[in-house]
C-alpha positions in Angstrom: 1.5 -34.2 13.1 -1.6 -32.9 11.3 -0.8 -31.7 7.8 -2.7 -29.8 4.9 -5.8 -30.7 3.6 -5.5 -31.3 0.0 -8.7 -29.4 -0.7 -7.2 -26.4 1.3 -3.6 -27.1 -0.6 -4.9 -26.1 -3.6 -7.4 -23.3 -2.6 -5.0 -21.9 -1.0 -2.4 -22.0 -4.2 -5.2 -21.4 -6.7 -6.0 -17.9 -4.3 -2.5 -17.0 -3.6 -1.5 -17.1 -7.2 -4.7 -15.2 -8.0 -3.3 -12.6 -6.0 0.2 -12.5 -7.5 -1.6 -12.1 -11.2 -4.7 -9.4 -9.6 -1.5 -7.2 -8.2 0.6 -7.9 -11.3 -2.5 -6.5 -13.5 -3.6 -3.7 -11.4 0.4 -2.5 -11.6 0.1 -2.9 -15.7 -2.8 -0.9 -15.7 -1.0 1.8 -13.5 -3.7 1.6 -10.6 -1.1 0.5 -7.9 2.6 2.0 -8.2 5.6 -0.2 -8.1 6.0 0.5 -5.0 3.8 -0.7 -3.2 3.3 -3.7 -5.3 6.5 -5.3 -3.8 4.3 -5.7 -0.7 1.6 -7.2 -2.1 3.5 -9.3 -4.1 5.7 -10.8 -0.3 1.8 -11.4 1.0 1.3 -13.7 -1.3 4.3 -15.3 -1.8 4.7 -16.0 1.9 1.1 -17.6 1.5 2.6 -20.2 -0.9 5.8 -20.7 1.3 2.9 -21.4 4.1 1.0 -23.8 2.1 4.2 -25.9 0.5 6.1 -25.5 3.8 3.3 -26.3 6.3 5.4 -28.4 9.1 7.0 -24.9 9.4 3.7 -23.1 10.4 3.4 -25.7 12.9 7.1 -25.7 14.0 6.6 -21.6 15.0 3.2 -22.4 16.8 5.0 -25.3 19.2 7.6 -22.2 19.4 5.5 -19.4 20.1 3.1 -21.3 22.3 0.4 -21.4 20.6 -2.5 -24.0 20.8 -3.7 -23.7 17.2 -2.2 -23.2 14.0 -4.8 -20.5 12.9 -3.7 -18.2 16.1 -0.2 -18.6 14.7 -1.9 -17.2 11.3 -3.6 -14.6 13.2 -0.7 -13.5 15.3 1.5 -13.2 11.8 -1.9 -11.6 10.1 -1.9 -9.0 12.9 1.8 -8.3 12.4 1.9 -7.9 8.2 -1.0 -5.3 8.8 1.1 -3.6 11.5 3.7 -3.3 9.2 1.9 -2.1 6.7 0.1 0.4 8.7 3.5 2.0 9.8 4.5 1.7 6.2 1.6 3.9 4.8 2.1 6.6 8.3 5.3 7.2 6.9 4.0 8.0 3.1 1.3 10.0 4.6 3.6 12.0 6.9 6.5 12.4 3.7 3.5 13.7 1.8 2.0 16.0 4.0 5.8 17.5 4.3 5.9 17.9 0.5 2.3 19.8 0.2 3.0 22.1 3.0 6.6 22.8 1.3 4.9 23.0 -2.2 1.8 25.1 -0.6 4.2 27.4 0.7 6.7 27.9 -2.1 3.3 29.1 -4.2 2.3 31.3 -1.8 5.5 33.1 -2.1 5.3 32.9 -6.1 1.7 34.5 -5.8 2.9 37.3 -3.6 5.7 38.0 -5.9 3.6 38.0 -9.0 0.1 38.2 -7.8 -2.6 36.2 -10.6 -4.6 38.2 -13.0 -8.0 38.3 -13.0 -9.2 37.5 -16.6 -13.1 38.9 -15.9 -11.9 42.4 -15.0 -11.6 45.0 -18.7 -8.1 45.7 -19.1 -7.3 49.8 -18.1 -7.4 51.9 -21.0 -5.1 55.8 -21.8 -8.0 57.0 -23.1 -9.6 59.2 -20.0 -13.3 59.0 -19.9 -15.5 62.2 -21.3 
């Protein structure tokens, strides 16, 4: 059986971590919500699981059929952004149900109290001359 390289063992946990720290930043700073942090974060771990638990990479290749390990890492590649994909269709689609609901609930604000145009002089009582 053909294991890990050590020189790809610890690229591969020096970038994985590096990801885990880059998402755990970018949700300090508020730039990515909670969220979808948690799915960042399962990337990256499963990278690690991938490097420490290699023989099982090669265990689901024999059992999918695959010649190579890297089509196994495609095929699972493929899938993740699949997932993700779908995920994001759904927020999209949610959202697009809550501006139409919102856009529509202001329309019927605005035609109950239509919005006052600042520019225009107020009417006076006084009549002109």
């Amino acid at each position: 059986m053909i294991g890990i390289q050590p020189r790809q063992f610890i690229t591969s946990i020096i970038l994985s971590v590096s990801l885990m720290i880059f998402i755990i930043r970018l949700v300090q700073k508020g730039r990515l919500d909670i969220a979808y942090c948690w799915v960042w974060l399962g990337i990256a771990a499963s990278t690690i699981l991938v490097v420490v638990r290699y023989d099982w990479l090669v265990r689901l290749s024999h059992l999918i059929g695959a010649l190579t390990i890297t089509t196994t890492l495609f095929l699972l590649a493929f899938c993740v952004l699949l997932l993700m994909t779908l995920q994001f269709s759904l927020v999209i689609s949610q959202h697009r149900r809550q501006i139409k609901k919102l856009s529509q609930e202001i329309a019927l604000l605005r035609g109950k109290h239509p919005p006052t145009d600042a520019t225009q002089p107020e009417p006076t009582d006084a009549s002109p001359p």
